[in-house]
C-alpha positions in Angstrom: 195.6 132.1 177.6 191.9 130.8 177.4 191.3 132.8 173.9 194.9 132.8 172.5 193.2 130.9 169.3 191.0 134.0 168.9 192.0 136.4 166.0 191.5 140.1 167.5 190.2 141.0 164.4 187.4 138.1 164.5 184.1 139.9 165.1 180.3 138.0 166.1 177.6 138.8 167.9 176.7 136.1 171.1 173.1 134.9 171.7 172.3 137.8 174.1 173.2 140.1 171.0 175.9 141.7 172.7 178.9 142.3 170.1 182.0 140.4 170.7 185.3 141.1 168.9 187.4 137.6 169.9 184.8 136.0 171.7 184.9 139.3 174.2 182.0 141.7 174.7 182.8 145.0 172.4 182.7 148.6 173.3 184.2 150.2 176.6 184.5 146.9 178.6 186.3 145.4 176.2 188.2 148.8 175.8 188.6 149.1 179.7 189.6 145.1 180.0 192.5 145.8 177.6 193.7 149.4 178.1 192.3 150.3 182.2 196.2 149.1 183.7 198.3 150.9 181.7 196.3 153.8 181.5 194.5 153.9 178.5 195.3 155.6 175.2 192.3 155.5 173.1 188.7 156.3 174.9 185.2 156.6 173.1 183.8 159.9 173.2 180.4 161.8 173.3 179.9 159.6 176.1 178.5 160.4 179.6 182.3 160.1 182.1 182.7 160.1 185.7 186.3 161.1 186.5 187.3 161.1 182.8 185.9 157.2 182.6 183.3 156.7 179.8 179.8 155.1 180.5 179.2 153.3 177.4 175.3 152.4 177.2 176.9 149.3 175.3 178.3 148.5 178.7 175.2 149.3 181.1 172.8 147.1 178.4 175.8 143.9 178.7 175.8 144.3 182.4 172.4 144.3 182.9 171.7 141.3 180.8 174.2 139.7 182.7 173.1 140.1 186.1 169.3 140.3 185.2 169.0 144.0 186.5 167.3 146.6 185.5 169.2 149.2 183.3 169.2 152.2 186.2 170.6 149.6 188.4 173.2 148.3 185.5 174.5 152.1 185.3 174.8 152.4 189.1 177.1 149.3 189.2 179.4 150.6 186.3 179.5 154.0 187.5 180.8 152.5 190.8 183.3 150.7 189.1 184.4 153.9 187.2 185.0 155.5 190.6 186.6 152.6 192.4 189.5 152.6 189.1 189.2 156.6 188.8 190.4 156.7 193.1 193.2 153.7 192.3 194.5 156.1 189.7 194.4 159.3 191.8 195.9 157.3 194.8 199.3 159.1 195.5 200.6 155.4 197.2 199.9 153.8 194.3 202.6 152.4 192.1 203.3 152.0 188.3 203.0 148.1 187.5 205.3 146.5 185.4 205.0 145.4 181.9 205.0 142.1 183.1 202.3 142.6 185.8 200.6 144.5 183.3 200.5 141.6 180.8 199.6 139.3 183.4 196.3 141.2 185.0 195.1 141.5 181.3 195.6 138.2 180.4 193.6 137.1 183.9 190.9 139.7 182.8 189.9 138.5 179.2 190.1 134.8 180.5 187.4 135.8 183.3 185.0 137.4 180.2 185.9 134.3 178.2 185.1 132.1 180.8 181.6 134.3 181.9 180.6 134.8 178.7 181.3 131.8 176.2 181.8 129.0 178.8 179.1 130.1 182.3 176.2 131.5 179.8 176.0 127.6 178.7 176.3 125.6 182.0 173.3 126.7 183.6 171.5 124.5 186.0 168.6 124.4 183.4 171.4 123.1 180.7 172.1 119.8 182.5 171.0 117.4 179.6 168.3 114.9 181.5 170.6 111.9 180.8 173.9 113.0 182.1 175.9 111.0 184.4 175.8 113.3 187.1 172.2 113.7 187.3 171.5 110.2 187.1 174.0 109.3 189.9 172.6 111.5 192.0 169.2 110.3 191.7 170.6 107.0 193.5 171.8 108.7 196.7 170.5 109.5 199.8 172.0 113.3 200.3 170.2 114.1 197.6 166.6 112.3 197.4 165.3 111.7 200.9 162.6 112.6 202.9 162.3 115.8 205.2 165.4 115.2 207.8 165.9 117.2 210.6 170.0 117.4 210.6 170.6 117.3 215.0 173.0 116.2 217.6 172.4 116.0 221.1 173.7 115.5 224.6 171.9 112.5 226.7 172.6 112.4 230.7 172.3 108.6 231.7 172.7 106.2 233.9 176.4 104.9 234.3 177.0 101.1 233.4 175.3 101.7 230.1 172.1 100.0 231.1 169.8 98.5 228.4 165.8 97.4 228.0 163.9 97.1 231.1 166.7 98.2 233.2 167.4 101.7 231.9 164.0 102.4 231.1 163.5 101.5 235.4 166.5 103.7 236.0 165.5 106.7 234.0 161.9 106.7 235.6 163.3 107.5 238.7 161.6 110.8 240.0 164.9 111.3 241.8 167.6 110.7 239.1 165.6 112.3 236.8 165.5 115.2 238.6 169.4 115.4 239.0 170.3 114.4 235.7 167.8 117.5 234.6 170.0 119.6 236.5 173.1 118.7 234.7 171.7 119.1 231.6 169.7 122.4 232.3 173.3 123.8 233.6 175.2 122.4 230.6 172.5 124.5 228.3 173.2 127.5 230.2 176.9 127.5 229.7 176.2 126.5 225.8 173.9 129.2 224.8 176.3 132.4 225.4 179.5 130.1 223.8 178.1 127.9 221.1 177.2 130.0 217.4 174.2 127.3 217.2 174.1 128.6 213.6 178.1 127.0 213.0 178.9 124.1 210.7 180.6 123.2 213.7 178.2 123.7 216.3 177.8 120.1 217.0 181.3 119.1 217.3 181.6 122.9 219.5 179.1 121.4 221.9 180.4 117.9 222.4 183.6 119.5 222.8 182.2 121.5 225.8 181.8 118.2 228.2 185.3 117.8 229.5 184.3 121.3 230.8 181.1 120.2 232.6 183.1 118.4 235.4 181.3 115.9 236.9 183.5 112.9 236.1 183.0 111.7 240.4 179.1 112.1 240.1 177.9 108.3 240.6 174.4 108.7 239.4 174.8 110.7 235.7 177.2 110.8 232.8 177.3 112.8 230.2 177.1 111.4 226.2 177.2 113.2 223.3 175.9 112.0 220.0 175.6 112.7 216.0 175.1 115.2 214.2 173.1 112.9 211.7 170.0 113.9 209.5 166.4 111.9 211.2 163.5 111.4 209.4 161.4 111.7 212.5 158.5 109.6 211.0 160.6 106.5 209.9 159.1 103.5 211.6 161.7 100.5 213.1 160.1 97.9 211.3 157.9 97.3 208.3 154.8 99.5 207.7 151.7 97.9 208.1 149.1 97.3 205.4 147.6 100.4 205.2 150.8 102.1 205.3 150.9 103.3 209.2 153.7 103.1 211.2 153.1 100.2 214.2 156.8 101.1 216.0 158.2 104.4 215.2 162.0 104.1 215.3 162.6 107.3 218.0 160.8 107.8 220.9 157.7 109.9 221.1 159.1 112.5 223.0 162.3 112.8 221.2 160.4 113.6 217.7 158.1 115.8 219.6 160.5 117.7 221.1 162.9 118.0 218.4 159.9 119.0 216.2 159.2 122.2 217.8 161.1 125.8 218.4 163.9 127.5 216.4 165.8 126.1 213.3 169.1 126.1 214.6 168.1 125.6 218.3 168.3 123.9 221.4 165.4 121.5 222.7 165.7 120.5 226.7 166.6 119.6 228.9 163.8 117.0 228.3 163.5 113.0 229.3 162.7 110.0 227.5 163.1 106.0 228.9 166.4 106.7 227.7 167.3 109.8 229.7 167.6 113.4 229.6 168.8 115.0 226.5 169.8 118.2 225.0 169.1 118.9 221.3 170.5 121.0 218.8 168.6 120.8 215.7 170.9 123.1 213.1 168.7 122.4 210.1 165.7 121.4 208.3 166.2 119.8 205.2 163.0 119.6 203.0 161.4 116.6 201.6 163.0 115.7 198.3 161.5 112.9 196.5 160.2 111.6 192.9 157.1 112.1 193.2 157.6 116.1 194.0 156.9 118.4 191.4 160.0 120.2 192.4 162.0 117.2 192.4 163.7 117.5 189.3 164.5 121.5 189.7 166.1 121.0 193.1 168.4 117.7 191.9 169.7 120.0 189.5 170.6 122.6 191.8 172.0 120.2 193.9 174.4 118.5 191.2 175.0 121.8 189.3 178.2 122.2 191.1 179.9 119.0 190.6 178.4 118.7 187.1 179.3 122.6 186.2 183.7 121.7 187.5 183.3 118.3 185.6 182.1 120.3 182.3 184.8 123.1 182.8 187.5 120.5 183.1 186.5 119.5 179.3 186.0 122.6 178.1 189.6 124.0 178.8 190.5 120.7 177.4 188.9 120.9 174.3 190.7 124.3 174.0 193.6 123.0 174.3 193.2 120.5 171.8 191.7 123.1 169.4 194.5 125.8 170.0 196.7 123.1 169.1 195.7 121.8 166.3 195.1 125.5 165.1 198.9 126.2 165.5 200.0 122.6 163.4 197.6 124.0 160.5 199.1 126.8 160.5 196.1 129.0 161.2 196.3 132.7 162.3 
């Protein structure tokens, strides 16, 4: 559907200098693509075969320009393929498609090479142009240009009443309720370490999830709070930097960057106390620094935005080949 404006007889050779005849590599894959479902009339010969199959060195040399292998590799990975369609054919369960499911698989075939080969070779990350929309959006937002964040949530045992200032911070001191609310936490960690997949997108929501579980709703002295997940840049300071650039009042406490600074990425940190209680801390990921100034900057925005950019761009191309296949058919062109 993608190449119905290609004449089959059309022949050129693509930047790689693989021969194309319609836009589609030449030789046995093209051969294969159009002849493998309904068996094949027409093979090329003096060839080495597996099964009967034909290893074109056309086909190993296309293959390993595409993936960037070497060509022993290359002729493992279409030998492989020759087996894999040489045991479909000798499968006894196997049925005989119809013409109809014949015409369909081939069509979905050549618009896969069409789409690898004239539209995927040319959106590359490195072919974002340095002014396009996309990249310069990105360059404005915080997922994408920030500092090293530490992506965490955690679980905090406090005081009930939801104390603030001077009063928590007295609270939370407490040898005694610090003790007991350590206790709660460490059993909480014990029950979340053999259930939790810490690595899991949905870790965080997996471990809030497990407090209904925890009991505890008549203890008097502890509750426990579940917060985040949220990315912390543990050096961000809670109010202006001074002159020299040094932070006077960092905005987390001392022990809560320390502690969610060090051990596993993911992992848990605790149970541990700060003035505000006793948390627990699962830090699923480390997101590196990713600023201006980097010499990596640029590289990583792109492989960031390639995605988004790389849909945006397909969405254009099919449209232009629409507008081209049609304008082909009002001309009158074969």
């Amino acid at each position: 559907m993608l190449a119905s404006d290609r004449s089959p007889s059309h022949s050129r050779t693509s930047a790689s200098g693989v021969r194309r005849l319609g836009g589609l590599p030449s030789g046995w894959l093209a051969w294969w693509v159009a002849t493998a479902a309904c068996g094949g009339a027409r093979e090329p010969r003096d060839v080495p075969r597996i099964d009967g199959q034909p290893i074109d060195p056309q086909v190993v040399a296309y293959v390993a320009v595409r993936d960037g292998i070497d060509e022993a590799t290359a002729r493992e990975r279409v030998s492989e393929t020759l087996r894999l369609v040489a045991a479909a054919r000798a499968d006894p369960a196997g049925t005989t498609l119809s013409a109809a499911r014949r015409g369909h698989l081939e069509r979905t075939a050549r618009a896969r090479l069409v789409l690898e080969v004239d539209f995927e070779a040319t959106h590359r990350v490195q072919d974002i142009a340095p002014g396009d929309p996309v990249l310069a959006r990105a360059k404005g937002e915080a997922r994408f240009v920030h500092p090293e964040l530490f992506v965490a949530c955690q679980v905090i045992a406090e005081p009930p009443g939801r104390l603030q200032g001077d009063a928590l911070q007295q609270r939370t001191s407490d040898a005694t309720w610090r003790e007991h609310a350590t206790q709660r936490v460490a059993e909480l960690r014990r029950h979340v370490l053999p259930t939790v997949p810490l690595a899991d997108a949905e870790a965080c929501d997996l471990l809030a999830r497990m407090l209904p579980l925890e009991g505890g709703a008549d203890d008097p002295d502890v509750v426990l709070r579940s917060e985040g997940p949220g990315g912390f840049d543990l050096d961000a300071c809670a109010v202006a930097p001074a002159a020299d650039g040094s932070c006077t009042e960092p905005r987390f406490a001392p022990e809560w960057v320390a502690a969610v600074r060090t051990g596993d990425v993911p992992g848990l940190r605790g149970p541990f106390a700060t003035r505000f209680g006793v948390h627990l801390a699962l830090v699923r990921e480390v997101m590196p620094a990713n600023l201006p100034g980097d010499p990596e900057f640029e590289t990583r925005l792109r492989e960031a935005v390639h995605p988004a950019w790389r849909a945006k761009s397909l969405g254009e191309w099919i449209a232009a080949l629409r507008t081209r296949h049609a304008a082909l058919v009002v001309a009158g062109a074969p």
